[in-house]
Each structure stands twice: as C-alpha cells, then as structure tokens.
C-alpha positions as a LaTeX table, in Angstrom:
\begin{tabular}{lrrr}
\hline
Residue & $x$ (\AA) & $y$ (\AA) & $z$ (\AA) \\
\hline
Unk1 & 46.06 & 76.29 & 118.99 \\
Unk2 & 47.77 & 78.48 & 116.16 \\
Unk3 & 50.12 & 77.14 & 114.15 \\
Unk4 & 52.70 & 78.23 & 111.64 \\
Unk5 & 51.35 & 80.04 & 108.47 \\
Unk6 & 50.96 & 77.20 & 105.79 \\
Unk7 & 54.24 & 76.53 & 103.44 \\
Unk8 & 53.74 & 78.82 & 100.63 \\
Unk9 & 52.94 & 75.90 & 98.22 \\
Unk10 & 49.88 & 74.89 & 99.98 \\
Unk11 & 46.51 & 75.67 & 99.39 \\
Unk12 & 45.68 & 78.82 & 101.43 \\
Unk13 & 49.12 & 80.44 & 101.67 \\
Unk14 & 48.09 & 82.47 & 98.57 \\
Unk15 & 45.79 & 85.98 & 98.34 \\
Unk16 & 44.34 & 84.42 & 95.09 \\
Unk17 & 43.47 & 81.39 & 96.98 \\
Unk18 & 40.42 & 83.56 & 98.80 \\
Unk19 & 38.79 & 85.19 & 95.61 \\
Unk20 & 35.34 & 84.59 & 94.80 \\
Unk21 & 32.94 & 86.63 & 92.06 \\
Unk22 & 30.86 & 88.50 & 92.91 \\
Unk23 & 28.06 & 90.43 & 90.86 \\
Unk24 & 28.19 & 94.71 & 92.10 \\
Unk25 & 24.35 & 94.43 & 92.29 \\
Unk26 & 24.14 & 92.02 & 95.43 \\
Unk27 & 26.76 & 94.76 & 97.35 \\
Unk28 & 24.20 & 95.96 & 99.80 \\
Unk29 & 24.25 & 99.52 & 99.59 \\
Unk30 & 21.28 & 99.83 & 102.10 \\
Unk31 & 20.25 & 97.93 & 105.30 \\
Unk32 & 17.15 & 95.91 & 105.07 \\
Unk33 & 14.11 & 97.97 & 106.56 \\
Unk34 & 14.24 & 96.39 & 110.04 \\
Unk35 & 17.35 & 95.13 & 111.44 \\
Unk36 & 16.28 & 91.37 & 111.86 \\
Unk37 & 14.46 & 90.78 & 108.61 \\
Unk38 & 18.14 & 90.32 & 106.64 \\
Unk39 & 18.58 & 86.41 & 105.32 \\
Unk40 & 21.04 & 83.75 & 107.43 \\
Unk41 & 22.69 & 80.94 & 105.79 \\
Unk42 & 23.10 & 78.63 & 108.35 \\
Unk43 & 25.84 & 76.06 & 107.85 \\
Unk44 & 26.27 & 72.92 & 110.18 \\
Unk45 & 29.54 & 71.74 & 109.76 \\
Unk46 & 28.68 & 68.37 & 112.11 \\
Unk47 & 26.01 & 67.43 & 109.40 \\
Unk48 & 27.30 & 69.55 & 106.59 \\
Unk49 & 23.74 & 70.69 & 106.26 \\
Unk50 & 22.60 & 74.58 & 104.89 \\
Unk51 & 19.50 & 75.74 & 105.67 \\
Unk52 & 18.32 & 79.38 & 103.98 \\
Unk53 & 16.92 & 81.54 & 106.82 \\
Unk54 & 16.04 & 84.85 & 107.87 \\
Unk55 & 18.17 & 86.61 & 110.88 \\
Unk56 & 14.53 & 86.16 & 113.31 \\
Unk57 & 15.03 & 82.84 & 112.54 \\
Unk58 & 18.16 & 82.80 & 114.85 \\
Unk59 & 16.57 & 81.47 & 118.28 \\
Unk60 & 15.79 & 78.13 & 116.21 \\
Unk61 & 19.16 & 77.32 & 116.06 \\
Unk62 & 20.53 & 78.81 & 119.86 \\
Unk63 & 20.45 & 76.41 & 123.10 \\
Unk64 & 19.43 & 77.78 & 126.44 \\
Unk65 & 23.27 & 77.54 & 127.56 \\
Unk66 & 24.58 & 79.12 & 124.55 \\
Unk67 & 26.45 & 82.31 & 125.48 \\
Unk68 & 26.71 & 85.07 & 122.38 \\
Unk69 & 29.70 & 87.11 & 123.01 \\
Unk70 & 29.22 & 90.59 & 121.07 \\
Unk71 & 31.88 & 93.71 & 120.43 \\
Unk72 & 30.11 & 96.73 & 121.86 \\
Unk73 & 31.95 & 99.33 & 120.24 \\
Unk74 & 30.73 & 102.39 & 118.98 \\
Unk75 & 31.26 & 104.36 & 115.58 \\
Unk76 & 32.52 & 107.71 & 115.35 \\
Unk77 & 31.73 & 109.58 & 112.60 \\
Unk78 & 35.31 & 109.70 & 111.71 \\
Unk79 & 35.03 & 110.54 & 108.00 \\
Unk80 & 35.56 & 114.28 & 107.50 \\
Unk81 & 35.90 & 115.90 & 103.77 \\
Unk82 & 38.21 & 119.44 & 104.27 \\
Unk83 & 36.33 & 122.46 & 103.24 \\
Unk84 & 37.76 & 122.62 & 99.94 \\
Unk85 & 36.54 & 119.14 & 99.03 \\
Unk86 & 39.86 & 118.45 & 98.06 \\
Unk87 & 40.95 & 115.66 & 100.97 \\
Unk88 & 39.41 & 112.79 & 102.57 \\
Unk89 & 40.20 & 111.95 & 105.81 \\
Unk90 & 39.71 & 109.13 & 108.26 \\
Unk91 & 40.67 & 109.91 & 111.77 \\
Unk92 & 41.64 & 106.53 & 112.96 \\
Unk93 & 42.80 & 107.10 & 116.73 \\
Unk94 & 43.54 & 109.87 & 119.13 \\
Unk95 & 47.09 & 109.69 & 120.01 \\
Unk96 & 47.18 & 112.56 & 122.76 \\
Unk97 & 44.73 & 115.52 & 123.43 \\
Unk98 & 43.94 & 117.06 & 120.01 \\
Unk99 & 46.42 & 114.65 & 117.69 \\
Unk100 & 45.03 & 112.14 & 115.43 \\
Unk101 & 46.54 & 109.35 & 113.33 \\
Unk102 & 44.60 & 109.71 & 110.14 \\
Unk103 & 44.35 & 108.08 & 106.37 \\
Unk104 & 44.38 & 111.20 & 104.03 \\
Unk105 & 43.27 & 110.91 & 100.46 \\
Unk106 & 44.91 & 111.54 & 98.09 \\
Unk107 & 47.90 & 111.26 & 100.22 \\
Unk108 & 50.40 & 113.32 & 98.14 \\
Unk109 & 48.70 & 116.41 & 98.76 \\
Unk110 & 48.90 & 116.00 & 102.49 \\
Unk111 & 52.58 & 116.99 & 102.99 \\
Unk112 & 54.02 & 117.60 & 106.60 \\
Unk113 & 53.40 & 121.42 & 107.53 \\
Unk114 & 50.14 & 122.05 & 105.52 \\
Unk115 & 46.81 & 123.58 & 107.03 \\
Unk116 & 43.77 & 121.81 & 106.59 \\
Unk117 & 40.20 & 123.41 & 106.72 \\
Unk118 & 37.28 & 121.42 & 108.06 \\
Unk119 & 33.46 & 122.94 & 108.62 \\
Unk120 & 31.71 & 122.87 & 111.48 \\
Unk121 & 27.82 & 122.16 & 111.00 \\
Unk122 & 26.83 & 122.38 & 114.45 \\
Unk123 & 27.86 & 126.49 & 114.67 \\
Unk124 & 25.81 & 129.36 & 112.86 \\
Unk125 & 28.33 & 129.99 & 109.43 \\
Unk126 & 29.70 & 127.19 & 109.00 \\
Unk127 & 32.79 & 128.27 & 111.36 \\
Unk128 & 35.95 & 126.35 & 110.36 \\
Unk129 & 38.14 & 123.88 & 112.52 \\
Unk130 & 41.98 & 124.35 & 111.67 \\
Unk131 & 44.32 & 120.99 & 111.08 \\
Unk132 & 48.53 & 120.50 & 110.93 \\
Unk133 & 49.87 & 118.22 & 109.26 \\
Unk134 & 52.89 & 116.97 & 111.42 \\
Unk135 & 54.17 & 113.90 & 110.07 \\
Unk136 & 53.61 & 110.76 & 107.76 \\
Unk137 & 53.99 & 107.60 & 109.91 \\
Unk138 & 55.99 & 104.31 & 107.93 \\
Unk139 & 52.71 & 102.69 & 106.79 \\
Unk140 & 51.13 & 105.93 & 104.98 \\
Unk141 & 49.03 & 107.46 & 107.77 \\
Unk142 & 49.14 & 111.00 & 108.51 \\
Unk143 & 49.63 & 112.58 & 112.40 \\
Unk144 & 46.92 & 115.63 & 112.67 \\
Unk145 & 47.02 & 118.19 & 115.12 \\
Unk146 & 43.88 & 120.17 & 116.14 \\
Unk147 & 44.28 & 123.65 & 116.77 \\
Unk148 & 41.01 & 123.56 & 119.26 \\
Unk149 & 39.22 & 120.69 & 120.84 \\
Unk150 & 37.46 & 118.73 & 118.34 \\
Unk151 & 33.82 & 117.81 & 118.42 \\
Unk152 & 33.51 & 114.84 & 115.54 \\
Unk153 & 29.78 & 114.62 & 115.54 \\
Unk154 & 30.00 & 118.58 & 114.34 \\
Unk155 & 32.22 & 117.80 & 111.17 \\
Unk156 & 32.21 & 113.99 & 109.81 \\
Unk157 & 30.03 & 111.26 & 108.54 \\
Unk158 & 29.97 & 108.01 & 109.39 \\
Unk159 & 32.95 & 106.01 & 107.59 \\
Unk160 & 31.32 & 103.94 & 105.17 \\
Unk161 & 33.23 & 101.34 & 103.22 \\
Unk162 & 34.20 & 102.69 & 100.29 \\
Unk163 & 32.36 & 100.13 & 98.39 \\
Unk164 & 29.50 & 101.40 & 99.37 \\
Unk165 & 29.87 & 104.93 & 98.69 \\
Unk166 & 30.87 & 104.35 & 95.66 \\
Unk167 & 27.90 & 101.51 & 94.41 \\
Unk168 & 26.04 & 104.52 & 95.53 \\
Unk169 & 27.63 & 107.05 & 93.11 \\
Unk170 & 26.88 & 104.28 & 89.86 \\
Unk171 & 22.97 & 104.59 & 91.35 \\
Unk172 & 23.11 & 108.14 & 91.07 \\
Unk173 & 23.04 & 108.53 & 94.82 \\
Unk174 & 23.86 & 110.31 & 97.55 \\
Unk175 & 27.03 & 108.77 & 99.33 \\
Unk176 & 25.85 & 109.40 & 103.00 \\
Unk177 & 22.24 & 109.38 & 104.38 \\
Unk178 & 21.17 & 110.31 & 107.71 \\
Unk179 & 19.94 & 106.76 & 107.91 \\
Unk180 & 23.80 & 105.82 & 108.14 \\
Unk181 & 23.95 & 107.58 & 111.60 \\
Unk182 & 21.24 & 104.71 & 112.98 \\
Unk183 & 22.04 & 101.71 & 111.23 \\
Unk184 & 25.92 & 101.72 & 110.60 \\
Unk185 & 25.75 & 101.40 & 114.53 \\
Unk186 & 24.75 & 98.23 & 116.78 \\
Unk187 & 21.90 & 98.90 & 119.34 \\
Unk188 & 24.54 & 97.98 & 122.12 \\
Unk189 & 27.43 & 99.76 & 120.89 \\
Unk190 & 28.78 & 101.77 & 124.59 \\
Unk191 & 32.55 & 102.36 & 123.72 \\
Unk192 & 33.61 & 104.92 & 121.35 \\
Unk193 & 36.22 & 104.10 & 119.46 \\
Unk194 & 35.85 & 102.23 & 115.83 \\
Unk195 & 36.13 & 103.31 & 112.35 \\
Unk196 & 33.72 & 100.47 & 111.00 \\
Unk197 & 31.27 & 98.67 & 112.39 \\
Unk198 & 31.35 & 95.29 & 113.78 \\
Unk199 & 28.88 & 94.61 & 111.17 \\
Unk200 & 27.58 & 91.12 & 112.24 \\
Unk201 & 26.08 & 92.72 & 115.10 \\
Unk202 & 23.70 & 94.91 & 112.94 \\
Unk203 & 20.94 & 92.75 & 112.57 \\
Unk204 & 20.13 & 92.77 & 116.52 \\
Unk205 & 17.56 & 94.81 & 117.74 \\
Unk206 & 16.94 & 94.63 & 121.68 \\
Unk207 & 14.04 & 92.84 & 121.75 \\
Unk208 & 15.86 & 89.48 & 119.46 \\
Unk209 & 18.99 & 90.20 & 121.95 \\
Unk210 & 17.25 & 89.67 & 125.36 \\
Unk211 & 16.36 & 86.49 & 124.18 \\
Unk212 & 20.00 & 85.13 & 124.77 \\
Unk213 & 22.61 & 84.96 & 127.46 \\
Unk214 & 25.38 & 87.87 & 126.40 \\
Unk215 & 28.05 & 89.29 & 127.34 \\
Unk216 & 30.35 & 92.26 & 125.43 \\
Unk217 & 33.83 & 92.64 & 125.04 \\
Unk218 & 35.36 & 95.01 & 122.93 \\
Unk219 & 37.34 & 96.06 & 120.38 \\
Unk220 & 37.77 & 99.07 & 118.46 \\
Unk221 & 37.54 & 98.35 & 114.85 \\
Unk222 & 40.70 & 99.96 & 112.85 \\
Unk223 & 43.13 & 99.41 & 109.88 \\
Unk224 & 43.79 & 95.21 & 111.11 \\
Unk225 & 40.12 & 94.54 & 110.41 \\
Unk226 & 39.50 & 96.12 & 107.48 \\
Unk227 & 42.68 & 96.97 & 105.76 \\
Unk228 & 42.95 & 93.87 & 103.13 \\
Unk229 & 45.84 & 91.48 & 102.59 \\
Unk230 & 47.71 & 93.07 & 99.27 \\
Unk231 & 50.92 & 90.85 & 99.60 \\
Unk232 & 51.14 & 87.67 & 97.43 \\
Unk233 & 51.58 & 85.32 & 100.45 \\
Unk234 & 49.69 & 85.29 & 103.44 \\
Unk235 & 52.60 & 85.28 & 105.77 \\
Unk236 & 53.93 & 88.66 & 103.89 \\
Unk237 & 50.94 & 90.36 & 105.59 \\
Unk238 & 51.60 & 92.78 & 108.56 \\
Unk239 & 48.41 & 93.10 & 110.75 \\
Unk240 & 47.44 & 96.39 & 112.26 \\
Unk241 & 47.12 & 96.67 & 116.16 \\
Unk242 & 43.95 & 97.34 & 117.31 \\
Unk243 & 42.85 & 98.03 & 121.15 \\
Unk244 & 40.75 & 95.58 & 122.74 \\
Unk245 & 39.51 & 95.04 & 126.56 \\
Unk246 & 37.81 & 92.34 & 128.36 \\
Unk247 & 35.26 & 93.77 & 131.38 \\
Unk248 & 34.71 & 92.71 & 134.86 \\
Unk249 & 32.45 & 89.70 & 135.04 \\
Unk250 & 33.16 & 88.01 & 131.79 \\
Unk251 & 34.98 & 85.14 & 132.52 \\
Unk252 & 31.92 & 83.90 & 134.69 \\
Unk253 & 29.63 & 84.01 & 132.04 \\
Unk254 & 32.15 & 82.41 & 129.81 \\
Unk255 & 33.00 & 79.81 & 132.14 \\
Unk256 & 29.10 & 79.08 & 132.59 \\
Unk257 & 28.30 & 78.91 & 129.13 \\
Unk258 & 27.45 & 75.53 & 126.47 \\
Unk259 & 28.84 & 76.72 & 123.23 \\
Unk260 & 30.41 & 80.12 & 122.81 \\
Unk261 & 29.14 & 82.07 & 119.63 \\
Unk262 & 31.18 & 85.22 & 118.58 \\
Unk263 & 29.13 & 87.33 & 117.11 \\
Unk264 & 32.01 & 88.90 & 114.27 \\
Unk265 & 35.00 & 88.32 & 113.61 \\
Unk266 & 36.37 & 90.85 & 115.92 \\
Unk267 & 34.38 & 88.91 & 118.95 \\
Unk268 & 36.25 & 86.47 & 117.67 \\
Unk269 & 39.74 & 88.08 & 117.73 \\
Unk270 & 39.59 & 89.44 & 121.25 \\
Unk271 & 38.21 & 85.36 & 121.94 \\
Unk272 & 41.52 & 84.19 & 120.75 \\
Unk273 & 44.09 & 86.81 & 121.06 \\
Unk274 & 43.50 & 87.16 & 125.14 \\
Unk275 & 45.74 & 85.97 & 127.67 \\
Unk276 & 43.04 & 85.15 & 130.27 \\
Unk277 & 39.06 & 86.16 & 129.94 \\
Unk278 & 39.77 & 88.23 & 133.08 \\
Unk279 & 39.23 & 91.74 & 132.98 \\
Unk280 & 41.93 & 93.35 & 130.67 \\
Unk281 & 43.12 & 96.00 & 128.72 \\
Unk282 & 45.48 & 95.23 & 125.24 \\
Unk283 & 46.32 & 94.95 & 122.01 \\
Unk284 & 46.48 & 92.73 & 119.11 \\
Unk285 & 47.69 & 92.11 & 115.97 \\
Unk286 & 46.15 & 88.48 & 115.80 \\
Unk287 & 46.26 & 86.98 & 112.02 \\
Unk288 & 43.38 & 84.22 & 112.11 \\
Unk289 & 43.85 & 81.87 & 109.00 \\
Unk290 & 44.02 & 78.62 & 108.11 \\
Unk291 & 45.17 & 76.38 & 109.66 \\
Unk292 & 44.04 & 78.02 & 112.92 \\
Unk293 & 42.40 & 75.82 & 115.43 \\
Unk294 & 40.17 & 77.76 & 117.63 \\
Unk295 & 40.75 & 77.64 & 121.39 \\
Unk296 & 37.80 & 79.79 & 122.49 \\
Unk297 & 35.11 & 79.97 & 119.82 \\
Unk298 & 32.45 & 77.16 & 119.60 \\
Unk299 & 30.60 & 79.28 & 116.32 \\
Unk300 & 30.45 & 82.47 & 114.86 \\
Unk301 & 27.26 & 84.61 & 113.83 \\
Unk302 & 29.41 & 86.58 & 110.80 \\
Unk303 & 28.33 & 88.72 & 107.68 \\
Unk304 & 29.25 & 87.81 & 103.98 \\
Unk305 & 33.13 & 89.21 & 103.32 \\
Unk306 & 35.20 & 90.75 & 100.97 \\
Unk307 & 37.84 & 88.95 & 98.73 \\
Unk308 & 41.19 & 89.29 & 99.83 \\
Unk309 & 40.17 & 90.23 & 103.17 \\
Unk310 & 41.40 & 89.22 & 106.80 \\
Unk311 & 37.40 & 88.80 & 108.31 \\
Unk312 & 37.30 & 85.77 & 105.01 \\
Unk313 & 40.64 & 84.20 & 105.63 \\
Unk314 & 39.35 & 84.36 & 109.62 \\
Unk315 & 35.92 & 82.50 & 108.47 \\
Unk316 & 38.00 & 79.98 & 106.41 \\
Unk317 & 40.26 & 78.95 & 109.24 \\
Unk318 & 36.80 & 77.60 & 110.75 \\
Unk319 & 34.52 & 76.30 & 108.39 \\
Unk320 & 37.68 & 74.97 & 105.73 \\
Unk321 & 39.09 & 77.18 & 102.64 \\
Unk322 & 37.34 & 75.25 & 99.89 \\
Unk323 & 34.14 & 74.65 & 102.09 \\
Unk324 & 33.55 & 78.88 & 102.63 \\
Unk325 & 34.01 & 79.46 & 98.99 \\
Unk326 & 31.32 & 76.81 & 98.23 \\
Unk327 & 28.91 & 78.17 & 100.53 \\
Unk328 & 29.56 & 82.33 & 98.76 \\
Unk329 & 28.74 & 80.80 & 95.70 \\
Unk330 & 25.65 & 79.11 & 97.02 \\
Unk331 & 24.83 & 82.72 & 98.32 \\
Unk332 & 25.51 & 84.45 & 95.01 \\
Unk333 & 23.23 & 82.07 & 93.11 \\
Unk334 & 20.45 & 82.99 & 95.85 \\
Unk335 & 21.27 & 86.74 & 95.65 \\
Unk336 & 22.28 & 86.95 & 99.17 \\
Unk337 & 23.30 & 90.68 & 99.75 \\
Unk338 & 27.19 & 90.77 & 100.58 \\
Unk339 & 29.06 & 92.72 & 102.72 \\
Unk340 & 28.41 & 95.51 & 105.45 \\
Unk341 & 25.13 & 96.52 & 105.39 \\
Unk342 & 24.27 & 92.66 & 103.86 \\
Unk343 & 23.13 & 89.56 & 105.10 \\
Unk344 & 24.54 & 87.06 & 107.57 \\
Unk345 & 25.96 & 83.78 & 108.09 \\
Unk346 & 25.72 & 81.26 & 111.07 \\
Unk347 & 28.77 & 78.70 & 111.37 \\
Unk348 & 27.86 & 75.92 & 113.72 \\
\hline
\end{tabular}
C-alpha cells in the first residue's frame, strides 16, 4: 500500500539521496547489435544473490506461471528542428485536431503569436509546414497550432534522450541514425502515443517473447516518466499526468498468473496506479518511492536509470535505497552500459 512520503530527515526524502557516478563512456549511445544479446544483472532479493547475465539468459530465471506484463506503446517521431535550425521542439500530446502541447528550446524565443517553419521530407522541395504559437502553459510548455494536418513521420526524428544526442556530438557523431527509427521502438509497440520509449522492453525480439505468458497494457510515455525530480525534497516534486489504459481480457490473465513481472517502470505504474485491472481508460500522476509497498508487482525486468530520476526512486522503493545504489556500482565496475539504449536489470 502507499504511504506518506518519508519525513524530510530520513534517508530517501532527499534528491541527493539517489546520486550515483557514473563514467560518460558506459552511456550507451548505441543498441547492442541484436536486441537480446545486451547484459542482465539479476538480483534475488530472497537470497540476496547477483548473478551477471545476458538478456537470452532471461527464460532461466521465468516460471511457467509467470505472467510478463509489457507497455505496448509506440514512439512518434516527435522531435522536429524548425527550418531555421533555430528551435527544438518536442510535440508531447495532441490536445484537439491540429494543436499540440510542445517543449520548445530555447524557450524564450518561442513567444505567443510567432510563426514557426518546419520541412517536410516526404514532398518534392522540401515544402514547409506552418506553426502558431498560442500560449505558454504554467509549467513551460508551449500550445502549437498547425495550419494543415500534420503528418509527423514527414518532419521529426525520433526523440532521443538528450544524453544521447549529445555523447554523440563528443564522438564526433551524427545525433540521429536511421537505425533510431528500428530500435528506439519495441517489436510490440501498437499504440501511438509516447515521447520515449519504454526502454526495458527493447531487448525483446518476438521469438524470446513467445516464450512467455504476456499481456500489454499501456501507457504513453510523457513529461512524468522522464522529466527528473529538480526539487530538494522528494515530496516538493509535482508528477506529470500521463494517459494510460488497461484492455479487454487482462484481468484474466492477471488473475491466472504466479508472479507478475512488469516489464518497466511504466508497466509498473499503470500496475499500481489502476483502480481495477478491468478494462479502462485514465490517468496518472503516480509518484512510486520509497517507502512504497507494491500491491500488484511481484518483479520488474527494468533498464539501468538516471540520477535524480523518478524510473530510480521507482526501482528503490522495491529493491531498498541503499541496496539499488550498491548494485549501480557493482554495474559500473563491470562496465554495464547505462541508460536507454543500455543494459538491463531483473529484480526478483
């Protein structure tokens, strides 16, 4: 059950309490070659045992009644640069027909009223799609309004963390590839609607997944997953809403299942923030930290996170503050590759 965010002069109340270090060089700025070949800690927490894997590895540690529940959410190449190159922008949700809620940067030049120019690849010329700004929303995001339908695959990228683009720029790199279009994307993402990936789901391919019982839920990744906590104390923090929905079916499978495994951390969220495991539409702005006690989730398949972020303080309210932080610097002494495109962790 959750309980009250811990009194701010206990371990864990604190951003500084979830720092670790972390050398640039083990930020993967590439997937592995095949999905499944990535490494897996595996940490028992009944035996307080690690084991140092690979991701095919996985069925070793599964039981025939173990049901992996998976976000199936699909990436939109929501990153768009205007024509200029003088504005980044991040089209997080459509609002109504042709209006977006978008991060701008640098936000200071995107003032309510100004035209914005993006090009469209997919059209002979490079013919340009027209943008309004309308209005700058309380937490800094922008309100865009197409002047024609918008076709996304035409004019972004996919919307890399910024960590990654720029470890690329230090190589001397490009800061999008065409691989980015395969393999920033799960092989079972259906709904379109995220802004990052549910990255613990890269290192599937179809042929490891039929080997489990699964079922999807989803939720589209936005500004609550990866937005990081910036405010001293944890209970400062103000948690983005992000749309989630539960299909038809999935409280059978649930019902029927040994241990439940969320595969992410969003999984995970949509586990925990539901009402019922019915079929169902929502929202949620649900803040997993320590002390949390999980309700739903048995284990979690997750990848490696960043400091200061909501996915590590999630992963800490399972496997124990001081107990997560020993295991990253396990992984940094073994070169583990950290974050989106990195290697993955199994919490038993």
């Amino acid at each position: 059950m959750a309980r009250p965010f811990p009194d701010r002069n206990q371990p864990g109340a604190r951003i500084s309490d979830y720092e670790y270090e972390l050398p640039p060089e083990l930020i993967a700025t590439h997937p592995t070659p095949k999905r499944e070949e990535s490494r897996l800690l595996v940490y028992d927490r009944a035996t307080d045992r690690v084991e140092h894997r690979h991701f095919y590895d996985l069925p070793d540690y599964l039981q025939p009644d173990d049901l992996l529940v998976l976000n199936d959410s699909k990436v939109r190449p929501a990153a768009l640069t205007t024509s200029d190159g003088r504005l980044e922008v991040l089209l997080l949700e459509e609002t109504s027909p042709q209006h977006w809620v978008a991060l701008v940067k640098p936000g200071a030049r995107a003032r309510p009223g100004m035209r914005i120019f993006f090009t469209d690849r997919a059209r002979e010329g490079g013919k340009q799609i027209e943008a309004e700004v309308l209005k700058t929303l309380p937490g800094g995001e922008r309100v865009l309004r197409f002047f024609a339908p918008l076709n996304i695959e035409a004019i972004g990228e996919m919307p890399l963390p910024p960590y990654i683009r720029k470890r690329r720029g230090v190589l001397g790199e490009t800061e999008h590839t065409s691989e980015d279009f395969e393999r920033y994307q799960t092989v079972y993402a259906q709904q379109v609607g995220s802004v990052a990936a549910p990255t613990a789901g890269l290192h599937f391919t179809p042929e490891l997944l039929a080997r489990f019982p699964h079922a999807f839920v989803t939720l589209h990744v936005g500004l609550g997953t990866f937005r990081p906590v910036k405010t001293e104390f944890l209970s400062d923090h103000e948690m983005h809403e992000e749309a989630y929905s539960i299909p038809e079916g999935f409280e059978a499978a649930y019902e029927a299942a040994g241990r439940v495994i969320a595969v992410g951390t969003t999984s995970a969220r949509v586990l925990e923030a539901a009402p019922h495991l019915r079929h169902y539409r929502g929202r949620t702005r649900i803040f997993i930290h320590p002390p949390y006690e999980f309700k739903r989730v048995d284990a979690l398949l997750t990848n490696f996170h960043l400091p200061h972020s909501t996915l590590l303080m999630l992963v800490s309210a399972l496997v124990g503050r001081e107990k997560l932080l020993e295991l990253y610097r396990e992984a940094v002494g073994l070169k583990y590759r950290f974050f989106s495109y990195g290697d993955a962790m199994l919490i038993l």
